[in-house]
NUPA-748412 format. One record per residue (C-alpha): z, y, x; residue in one letter. Coordinates in steps of 0.1 Angstrom, whole numbers, padded with zeros to 4 digits, always signed. Example, Ala and Ser with C-alpha at 12.3 -4.5 7.8 and 13.67 -1.06 7.14 Angstrom:
+0078-0045+0123A
+0071-0011+0137S
***
This chain:
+0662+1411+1323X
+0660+1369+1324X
+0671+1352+1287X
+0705+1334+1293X
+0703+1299+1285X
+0715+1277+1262X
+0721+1241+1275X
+0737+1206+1253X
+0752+1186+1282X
+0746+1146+1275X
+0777+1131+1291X
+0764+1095+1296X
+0788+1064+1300X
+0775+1028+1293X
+0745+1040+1280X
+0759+1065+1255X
+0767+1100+1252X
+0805+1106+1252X
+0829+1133+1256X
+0862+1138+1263X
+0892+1162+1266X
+0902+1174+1306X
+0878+1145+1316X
+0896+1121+1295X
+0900+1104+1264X
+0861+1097+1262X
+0847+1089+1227X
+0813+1081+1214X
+0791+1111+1203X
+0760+1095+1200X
+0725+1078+1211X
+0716+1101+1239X
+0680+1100+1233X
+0685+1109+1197X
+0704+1138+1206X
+0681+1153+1231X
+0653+1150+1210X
+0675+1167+1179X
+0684+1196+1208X
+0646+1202+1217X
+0640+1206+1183X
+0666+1232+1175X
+0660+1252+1200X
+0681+1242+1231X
+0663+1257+1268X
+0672+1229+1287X
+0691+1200+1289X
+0715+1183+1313X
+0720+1148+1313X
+0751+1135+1335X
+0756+1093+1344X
+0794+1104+1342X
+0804+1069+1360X
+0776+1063+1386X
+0792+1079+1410X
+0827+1062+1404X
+0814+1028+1399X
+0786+1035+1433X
+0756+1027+1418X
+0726+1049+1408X
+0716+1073+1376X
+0705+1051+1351X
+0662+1058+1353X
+0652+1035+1319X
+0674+1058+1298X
+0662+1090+1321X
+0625+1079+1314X
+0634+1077+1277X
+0652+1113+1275X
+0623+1126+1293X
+0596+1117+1269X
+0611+1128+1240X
+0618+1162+1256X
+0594+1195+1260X
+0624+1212+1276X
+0640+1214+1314X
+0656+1181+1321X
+0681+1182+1342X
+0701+1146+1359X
+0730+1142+1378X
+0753+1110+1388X
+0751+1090+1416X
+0721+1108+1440X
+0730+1108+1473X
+0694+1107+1488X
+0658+1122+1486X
+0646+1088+1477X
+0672+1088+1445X
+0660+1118+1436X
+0620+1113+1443X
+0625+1081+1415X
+0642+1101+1393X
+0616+1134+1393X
+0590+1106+1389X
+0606+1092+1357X
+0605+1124+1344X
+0637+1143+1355X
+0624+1185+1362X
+0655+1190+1382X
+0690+1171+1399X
+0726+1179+1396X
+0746+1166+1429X
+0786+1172+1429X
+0805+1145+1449X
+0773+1134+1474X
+0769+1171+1483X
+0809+1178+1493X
+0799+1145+1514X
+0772+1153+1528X
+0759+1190+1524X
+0731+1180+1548X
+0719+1161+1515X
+0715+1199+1497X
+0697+1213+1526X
+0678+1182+1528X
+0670+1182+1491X
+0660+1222+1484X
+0633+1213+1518X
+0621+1184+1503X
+0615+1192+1467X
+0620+1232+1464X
+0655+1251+1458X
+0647+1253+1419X
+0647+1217+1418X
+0684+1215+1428X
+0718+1224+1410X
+0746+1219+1425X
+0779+1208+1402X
+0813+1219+1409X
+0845+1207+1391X
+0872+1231+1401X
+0905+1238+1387X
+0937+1261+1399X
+0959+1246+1421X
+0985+1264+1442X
+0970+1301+1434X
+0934+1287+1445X
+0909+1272+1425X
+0902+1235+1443X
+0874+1217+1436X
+0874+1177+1427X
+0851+1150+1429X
+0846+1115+1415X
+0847+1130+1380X
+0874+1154+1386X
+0893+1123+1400X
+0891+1128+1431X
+0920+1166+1446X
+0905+1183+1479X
+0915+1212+1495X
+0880+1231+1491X
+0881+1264+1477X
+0856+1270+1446X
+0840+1304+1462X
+0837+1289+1494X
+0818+1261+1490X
+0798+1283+1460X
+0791+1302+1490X
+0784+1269+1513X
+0755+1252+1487X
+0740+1290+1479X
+0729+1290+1517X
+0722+1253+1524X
+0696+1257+1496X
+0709+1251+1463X
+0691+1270+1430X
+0718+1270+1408X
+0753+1261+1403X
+0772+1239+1378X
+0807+1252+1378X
+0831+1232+1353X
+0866+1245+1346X
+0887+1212+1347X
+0915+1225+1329X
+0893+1243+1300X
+0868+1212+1298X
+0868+1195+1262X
+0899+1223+1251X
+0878+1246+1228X
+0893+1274+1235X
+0868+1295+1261X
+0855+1293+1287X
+0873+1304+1328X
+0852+1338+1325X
+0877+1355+1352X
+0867+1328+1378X
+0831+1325+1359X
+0827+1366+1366X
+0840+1361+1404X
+0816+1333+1409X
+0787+1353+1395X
+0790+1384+1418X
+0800+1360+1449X
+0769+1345+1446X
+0732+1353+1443X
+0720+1321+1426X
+0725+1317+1387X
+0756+1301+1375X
+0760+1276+1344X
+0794+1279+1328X
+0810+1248+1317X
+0842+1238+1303X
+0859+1251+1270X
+0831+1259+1243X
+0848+1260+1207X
+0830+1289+1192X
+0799+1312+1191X
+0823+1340+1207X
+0831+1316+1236X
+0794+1318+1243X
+0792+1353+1242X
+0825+1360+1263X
+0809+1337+1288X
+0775+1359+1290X
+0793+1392+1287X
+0827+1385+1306X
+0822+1359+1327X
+0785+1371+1335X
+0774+1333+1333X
+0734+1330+1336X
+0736+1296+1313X
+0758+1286+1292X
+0761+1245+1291X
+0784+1228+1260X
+0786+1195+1245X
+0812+1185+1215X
+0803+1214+1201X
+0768+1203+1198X
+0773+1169+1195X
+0792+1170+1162X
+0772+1192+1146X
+0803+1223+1150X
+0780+1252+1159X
+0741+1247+1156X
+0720+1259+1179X
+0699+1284+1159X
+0727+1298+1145X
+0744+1300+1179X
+0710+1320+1190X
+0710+1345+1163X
+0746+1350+1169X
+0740+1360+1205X
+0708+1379+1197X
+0731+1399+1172X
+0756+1406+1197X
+0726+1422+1221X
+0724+1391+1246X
+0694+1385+1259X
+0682+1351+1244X
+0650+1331+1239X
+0648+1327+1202X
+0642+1294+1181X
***
C-alpha cells in the first residue's frame, strides 16, 4: 500500500508566506524559506509552494525565491502561480522546482496539461482545482477562487486525468482556512472518480481532520498550512498520530 503524504502548503504573496480564511483576510505567517527548511526537517514528504497573486496580477512564479526554497529542501518541491507555458515551467524545474501546480492556465487552455505531461512526464504535473457548492453542484473557480464558472469539479477531475495530469490539487473553497475538516464527501467522490492521486485541501484544524481525510475522504495526500505555520499541530506528532490510528505513513 503507498504512504499517504503529508504536505505544508507555502501560500506566497509579496514574497512571504501568508494565509487566510475562504481565500481572504491574508496575514503574515512567516519567511517562506525558513519554513520550508523547518518542514524538511520535521518530517514533512513534500512541499507546495503557491505565488498566490501571479496569476491575478499576470506575471510569472517568482524563480529567486523558488531557487531559494529549493536549496534548502531534500524533499518534493512542488510550484504553482502564474505557468501558462512549457517554457515557464522548463525555468522553474531548472531552478529547482521537482514538480508544477497549474489551476487557472489549465481551465484556459487544457492543451497546456496535455502539452505539459508530453513534455516533462505526467508525475511532473498537478493539476489545482478550487471548487466549491453552488446550486447542488460543486463549481470550480479560478484567479484565486475569484473568478465563478459553470465547470463541474468531477468533470474537469475527469478532463486533466486524461489530458495527462499526475495528480490533483482539489481545494474546498468554503472549508479553506475554517479548521473545522476537511470536504471528505466530495474528497471520497473525487477519489474513486478518478485514477490519479488526490491532495486534499481546505479545512485542517486537527490531527483527526487528517485522519478523516485519509480514512473518509480516501485522500492520497493530505496538504495544510495555518496549522503548520503557527506551530498548532507538529508534524511528528501529526505522524505518530496517524501511524497510531493504522494509516499508512512514512515516519520522521
Amino acid at each position: 500500500m503507498l504512504t499517504k503524504r503529508i504536505i505544508p502548503c507555502l501560500d506566497i504573496k509579496n514574497g512571504r508566506t501568508v494565509k487566510g480564511v475562504n481565500f481572504l483576510a491574508l496575514r503574515d505567517a512567516g519567511d517562506p524559506v525558513e519554513l520550508a527548511q523547518k518542514y524538511a526537517e520535521t518530517g514533512a514528504d513534500e512541499l507546495v509552494f503557491l505565488d498566490i497573486s501571479a496569476t491575478e496580477e499576470r506575471r510569472r512564479t517568482l524563480v529567486d525565491l523558488v531557487r531559494n526554497v529549493a536549496k534548502t529542501v531534500n524533499i518534493p518541491f512542488t510550484v504553482g502561480g502564474g505557468i501558462a507555458s512549457v517554457a515557464d515551467v522548463s525555468v522553474l524545474l531548472q531552478n529547482g522546482a521537482d514538480k508544477i501546480s497549474i489551476n487557472s492556465a489549465a481551465v484556459k487552455n487544457p492543451k497546456l496539461v496535455e502539452e505539459l505531461a508530453k513534455e516533462f512526464g505526467s508525475q511532473c504535473v498537478v493539476v489545482a482545482i478550487d471548487a466549491k457548492p453552488m446550486e447542488n453542484q460543486w463549481k470550480i473557480h479560478l484567479v484565486g477562487g475569484k473568478q465563478a464558472t459553470a465547470i463541474d469539479l468531477f468533470d474537469w477531475a475527469k478532463t486533466v486525468e486524461n489530458l495527462g495530469a499526475g495528480e490533483i490539487l482539489f481545494t474546498s473553497m468554503d472549508h479553506d482556512g475554517t479548521k473545522n475538516g476537511f470536504a471528505n464527501e466530495a474528497l471520497a467522490r473525487l477519489s474513486s472518480w478518478v485514477n490519479i492521486p488526490i491532495i486534499a485541501s481546505g479545512g485542517a484544524g486537527a490531527k483527526e481532520h487528517f485522519a478523516d481525510a485519509f480514512i473518509q475522504g480516501k485522500a492520497d495526500a493530505v496538504l495544510a498550512a495555518s496549522v503548520f505555520h503557527f506551530n498548532e499541530i507538529p508534524i511528528p506528532e501529526l505522524k505518530q498520530y496517524l501511524a497510531d490510528q493504522n494509516i499508512v505513513i512514512r515516519k520522521v
